[in-house]
C-alpha positions as CSV (number, residue, x, y, z in Angstrom):
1,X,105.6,94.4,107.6
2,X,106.9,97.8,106.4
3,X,110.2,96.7,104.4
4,X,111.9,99.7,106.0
5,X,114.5,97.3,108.0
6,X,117.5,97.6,105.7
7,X,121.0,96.8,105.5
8,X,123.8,99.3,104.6
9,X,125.0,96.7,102.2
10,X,128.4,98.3,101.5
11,X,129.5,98.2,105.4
12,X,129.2,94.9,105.5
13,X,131.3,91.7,104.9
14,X,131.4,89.8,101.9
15,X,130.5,86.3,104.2
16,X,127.8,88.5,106.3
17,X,126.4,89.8,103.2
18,X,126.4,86.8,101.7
19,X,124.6,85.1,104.6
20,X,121.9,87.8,104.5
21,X,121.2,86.9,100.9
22,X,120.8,83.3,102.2
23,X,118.5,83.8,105.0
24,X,116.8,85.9,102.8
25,X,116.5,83.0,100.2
26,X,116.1,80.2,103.1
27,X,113.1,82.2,104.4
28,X,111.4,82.6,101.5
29,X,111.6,78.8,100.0
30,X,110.4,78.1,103.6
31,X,107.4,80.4,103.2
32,X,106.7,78.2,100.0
33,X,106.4,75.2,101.9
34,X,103.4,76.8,103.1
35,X,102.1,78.5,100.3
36,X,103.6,79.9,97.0
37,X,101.9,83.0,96.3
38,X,103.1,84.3,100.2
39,X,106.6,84.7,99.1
40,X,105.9,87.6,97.0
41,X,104.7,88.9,100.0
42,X,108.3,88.8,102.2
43,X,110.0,92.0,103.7
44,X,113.3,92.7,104.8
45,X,112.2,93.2,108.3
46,X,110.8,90.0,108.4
47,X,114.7,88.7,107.3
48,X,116.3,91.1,110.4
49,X,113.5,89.2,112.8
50,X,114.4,85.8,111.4
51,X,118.1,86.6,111.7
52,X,117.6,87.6,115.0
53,X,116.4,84.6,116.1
54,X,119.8,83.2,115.3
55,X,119.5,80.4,112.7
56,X,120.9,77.6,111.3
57,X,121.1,79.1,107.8
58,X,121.7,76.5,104.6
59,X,124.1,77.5,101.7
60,X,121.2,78.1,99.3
61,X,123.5,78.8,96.4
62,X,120.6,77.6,93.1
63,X,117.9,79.9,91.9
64,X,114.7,79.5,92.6
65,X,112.9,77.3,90.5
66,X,109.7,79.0,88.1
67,X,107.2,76.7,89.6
68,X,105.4,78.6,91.6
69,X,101.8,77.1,90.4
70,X,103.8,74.2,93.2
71,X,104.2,73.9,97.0
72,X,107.6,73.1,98.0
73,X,107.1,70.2,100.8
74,X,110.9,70.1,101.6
75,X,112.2,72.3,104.4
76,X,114.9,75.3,103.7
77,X,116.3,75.8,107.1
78,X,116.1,74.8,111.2
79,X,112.6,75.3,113.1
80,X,113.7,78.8,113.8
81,X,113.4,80.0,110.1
82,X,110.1,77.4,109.8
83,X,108.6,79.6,112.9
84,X,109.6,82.5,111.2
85,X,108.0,81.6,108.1
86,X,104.7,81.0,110.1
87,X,104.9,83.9,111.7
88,X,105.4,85.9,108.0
89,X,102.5,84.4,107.1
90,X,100.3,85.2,109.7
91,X,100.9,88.7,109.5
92,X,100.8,88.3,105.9
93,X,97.0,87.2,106.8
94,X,96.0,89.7,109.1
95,X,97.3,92.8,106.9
96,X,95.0,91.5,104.3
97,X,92.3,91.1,106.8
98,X,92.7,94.7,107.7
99,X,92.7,95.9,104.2
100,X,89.4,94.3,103.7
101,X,87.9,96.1,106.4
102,X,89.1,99.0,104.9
103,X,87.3,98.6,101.9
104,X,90.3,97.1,99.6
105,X,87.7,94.5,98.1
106,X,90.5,93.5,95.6
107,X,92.4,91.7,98.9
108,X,90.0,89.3,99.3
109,X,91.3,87.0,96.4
110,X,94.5,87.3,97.3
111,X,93.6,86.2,100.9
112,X,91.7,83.9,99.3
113,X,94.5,82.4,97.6
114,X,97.1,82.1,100.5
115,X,94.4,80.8,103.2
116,X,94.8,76.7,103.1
117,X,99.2,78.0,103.4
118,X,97.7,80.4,106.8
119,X,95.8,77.2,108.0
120,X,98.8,74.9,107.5
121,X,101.2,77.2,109.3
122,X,98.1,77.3,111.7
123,X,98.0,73.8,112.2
124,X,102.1,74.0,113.3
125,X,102.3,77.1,115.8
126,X,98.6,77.5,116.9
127,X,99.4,79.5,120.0
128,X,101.4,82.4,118.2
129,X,99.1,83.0,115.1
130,X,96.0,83.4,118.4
131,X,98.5,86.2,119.6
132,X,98.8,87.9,116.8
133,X,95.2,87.5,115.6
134,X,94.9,89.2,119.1
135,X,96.7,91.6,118.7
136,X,95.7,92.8,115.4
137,X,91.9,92.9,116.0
138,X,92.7,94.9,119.3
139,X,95.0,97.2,117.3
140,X,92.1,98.1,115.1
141,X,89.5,98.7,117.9
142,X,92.3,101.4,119.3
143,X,92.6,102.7,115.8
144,X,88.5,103.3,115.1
145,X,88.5,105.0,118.4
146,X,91.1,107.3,117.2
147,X,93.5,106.4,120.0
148,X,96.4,109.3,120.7
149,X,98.5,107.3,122.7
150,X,101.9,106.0,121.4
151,X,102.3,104.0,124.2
152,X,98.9,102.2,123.8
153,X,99.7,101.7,120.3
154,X,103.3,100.8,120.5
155,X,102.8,98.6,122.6
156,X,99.7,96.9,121.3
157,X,101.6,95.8,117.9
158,X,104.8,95.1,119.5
159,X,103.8,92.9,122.0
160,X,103.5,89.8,118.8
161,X,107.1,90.6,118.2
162,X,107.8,90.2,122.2
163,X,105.6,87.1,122.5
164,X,107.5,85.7,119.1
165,X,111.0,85.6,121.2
166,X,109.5,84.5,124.4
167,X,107.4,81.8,123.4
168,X,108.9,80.4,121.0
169,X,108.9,76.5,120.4
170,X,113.0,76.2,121.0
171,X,115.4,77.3,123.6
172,X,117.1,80.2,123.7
173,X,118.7,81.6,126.3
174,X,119.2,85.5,125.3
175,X,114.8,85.8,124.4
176,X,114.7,87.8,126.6
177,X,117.3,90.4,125.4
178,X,115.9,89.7,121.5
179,X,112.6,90.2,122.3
180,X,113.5,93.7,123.8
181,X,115.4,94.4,120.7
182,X,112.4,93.2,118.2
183,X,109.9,95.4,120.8
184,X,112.5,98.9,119.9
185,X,113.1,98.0,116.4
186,X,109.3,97.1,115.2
187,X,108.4,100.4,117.4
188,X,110.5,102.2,115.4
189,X,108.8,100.9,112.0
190,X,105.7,101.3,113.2
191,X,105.7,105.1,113.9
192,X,108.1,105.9,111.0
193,X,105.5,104.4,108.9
194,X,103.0,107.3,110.9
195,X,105.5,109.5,109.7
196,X,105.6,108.6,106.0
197,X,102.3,107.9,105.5
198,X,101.1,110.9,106.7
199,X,100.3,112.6,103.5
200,X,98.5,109.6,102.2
201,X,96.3,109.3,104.8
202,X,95.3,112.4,104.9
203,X,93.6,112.0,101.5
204,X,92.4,108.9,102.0
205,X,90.9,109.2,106.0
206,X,92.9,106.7,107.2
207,X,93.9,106.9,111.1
208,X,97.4,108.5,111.8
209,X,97.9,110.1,115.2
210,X,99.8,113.1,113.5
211,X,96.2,113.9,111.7
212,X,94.0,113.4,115.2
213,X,96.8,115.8,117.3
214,X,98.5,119.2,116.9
215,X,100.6,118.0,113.8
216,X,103.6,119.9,114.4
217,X,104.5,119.3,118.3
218,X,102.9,115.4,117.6
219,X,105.3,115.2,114.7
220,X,108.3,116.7,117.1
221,X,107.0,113.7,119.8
222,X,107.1,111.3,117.1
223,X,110.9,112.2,116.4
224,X,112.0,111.8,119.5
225,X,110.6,108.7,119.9
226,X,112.5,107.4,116.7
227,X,115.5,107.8,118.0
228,X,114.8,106.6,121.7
229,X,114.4,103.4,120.0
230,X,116.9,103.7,117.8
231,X,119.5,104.1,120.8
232,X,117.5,101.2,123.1
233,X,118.0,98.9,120.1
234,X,121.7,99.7,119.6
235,X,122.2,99.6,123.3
236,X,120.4,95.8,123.8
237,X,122.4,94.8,121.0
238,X,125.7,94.9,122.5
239,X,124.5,92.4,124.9
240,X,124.4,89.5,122.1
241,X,127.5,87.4,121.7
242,X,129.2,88.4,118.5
243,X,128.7,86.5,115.4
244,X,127.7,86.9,112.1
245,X,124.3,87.1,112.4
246,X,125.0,90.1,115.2
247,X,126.8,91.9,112.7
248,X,124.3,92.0,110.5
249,X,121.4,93.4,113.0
250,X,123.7,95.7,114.3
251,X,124.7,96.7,110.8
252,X,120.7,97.4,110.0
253,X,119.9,98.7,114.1
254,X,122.9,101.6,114.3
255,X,123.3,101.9,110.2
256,X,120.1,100.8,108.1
257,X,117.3,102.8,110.1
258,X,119.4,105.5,110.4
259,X,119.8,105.6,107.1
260,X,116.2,105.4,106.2
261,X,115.6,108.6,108.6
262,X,118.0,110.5,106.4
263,X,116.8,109.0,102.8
264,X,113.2,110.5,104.3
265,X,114.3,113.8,105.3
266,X,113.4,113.3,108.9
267,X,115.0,116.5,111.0
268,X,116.4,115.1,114.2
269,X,117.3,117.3,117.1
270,X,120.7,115.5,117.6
271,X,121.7,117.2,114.0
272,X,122.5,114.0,112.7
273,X,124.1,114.9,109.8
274,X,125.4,113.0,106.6
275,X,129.1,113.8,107.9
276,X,128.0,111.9,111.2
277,X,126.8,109.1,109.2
278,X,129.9,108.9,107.7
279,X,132.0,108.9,110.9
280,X,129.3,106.3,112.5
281,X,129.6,104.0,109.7
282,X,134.0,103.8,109.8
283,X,133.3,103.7,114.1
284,X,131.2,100.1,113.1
285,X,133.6,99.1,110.2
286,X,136.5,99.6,112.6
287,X,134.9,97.3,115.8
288,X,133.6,94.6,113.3
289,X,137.0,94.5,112.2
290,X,138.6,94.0,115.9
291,X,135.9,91.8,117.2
292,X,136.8,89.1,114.0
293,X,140.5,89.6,114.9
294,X,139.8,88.6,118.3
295,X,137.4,85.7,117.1
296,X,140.1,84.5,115.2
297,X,142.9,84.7,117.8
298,X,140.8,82.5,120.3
């Protein structure tokens, strides 16, 4: 993943911010029990799918040990974080695949390196790692035939984040709404990564629809299409019983990408301006507020 699925760290609190941090760490010693060298390789997005999944998250509250030469065989969490470590890894695998084929001859030793942890995650959710192997490989055929259509595409890659929710080896009975918010959110990573990368692909040859198109009206599509997610995402979230961990994605849906679309300069029609920022952020600090009141008064 992309690491653009942030937190606004300041409007959150102190026990929702602190349960991040533990996810975070949960996630990654879990990733070790697979393979060590993997866990440099975790995102922040990869923490906002594995909270979304709503897990049992331990109170991880000792630093990680300097071992890494070592695979941890004890597990750091419930199945859901263990899936979500699988799942980290397989794209983990198939990003490194891709950069191969792109000529990045220096990724081969690292995928090398984390193949027997792939395998062993493998061995334990065989039917998602075929989806996203899937996925990927037809991903890059639409890529080498310079496909133009953000649908196709969109679709395409965020179909392994749909399937993650929907098939996933435990019960849940609001999948269906996460998978929906996992399609909007990864959707939106995926073509603000477009956006950034633009430049760098230009010099390099690498495929970005904004280089294949008319730039500037592709670029004004592209916009658009940010904050369509943006507001589908906000909107599905409302549907998840409050908690914790639905503070925290809402926190990163309605604040954190936002956020990221400002930090990168990104003009939005709406005039979304810093000042609205500001008013949006004491809007979610106020309604956090009253939905803990009333979780406390029941």
């Amino acid at each position: 993943m992309f690491g653009y699925v942030r937190i606004v760290e300041d409007e959150l609190l102190v026990r929702q911010h602190k349960l991040y941090k533990n996810c975070y760490c949960a996630l990654c010693k879990q990733i070790g029990c697979y393979s060590q060298l993997s866990r440099f390789f975790l995102s922040y997005d990869m923490t906002f799918l594995a909270l979304l999944s709503d897990p049992l998250i331990p109170d991880l509250r000792k630093q990680c040990k300097g071992k890494w030469h070592r695979r941890c065989k004890k597990c750091h969490g419930d199945e859901r974080i263990k899936y979500c470590a699988a799942v980290s890894i397989f794209l983990q695998y198939q990003k490194l695949n891709d950069d191969v084929i792109d000529g990045k001859k220096s990724r081969r030793l690292i995928r090398r390196a984390i193949k027997k942890g792939y395998l062993r995650a493998k061995r334990d959710y065989p039917e998602i790692e075929d989806v996203i192997a899937t996925a990927m490989a037809d991903l890059l055929v639409l890529e080498r035939e310079k496909c133009t259509d953000f649908d196709r595409l969109e679709t395409c890659f965020c179909s392994i984040f749909t399937r993650m929710y929907l098939d996933a080896p435990y019960e849940d009975s609001y999948a269906k709404v996460k998978s929906e918010i996992a399609y909007h959110v990864v959707a939106w990573v995926y073509l603000f990564d477009m956006l950034q990368d633009v430049e760098e692909d230009r010099k390099s040859g690498n495929f970005n629809v904004l280089l294949v198109k008319d730039e500037s009206e592709t670029k004004e599509e592209l916009k658009n299409r940010l904050i369509i997610h943006l507001e589908k995402a906000e909107e599905l979230c409302s549907v998840l019983p409050y908690s914790d961990n639905t503070a925290i994605i809402s926190n990163t849906i309605t604040l954190g990408l936002l956020r990221q679309m400002l930090i990168a300069g990104v003009e939005m029609d709406q005039s979304v301006s810093c000042a609205d920022f500001s008013e949006k952020i004491g809007e979610k600090v106020s309604n956090n507020i009253d939905k803990t009141r009333n979780k406390v008064k029941s």
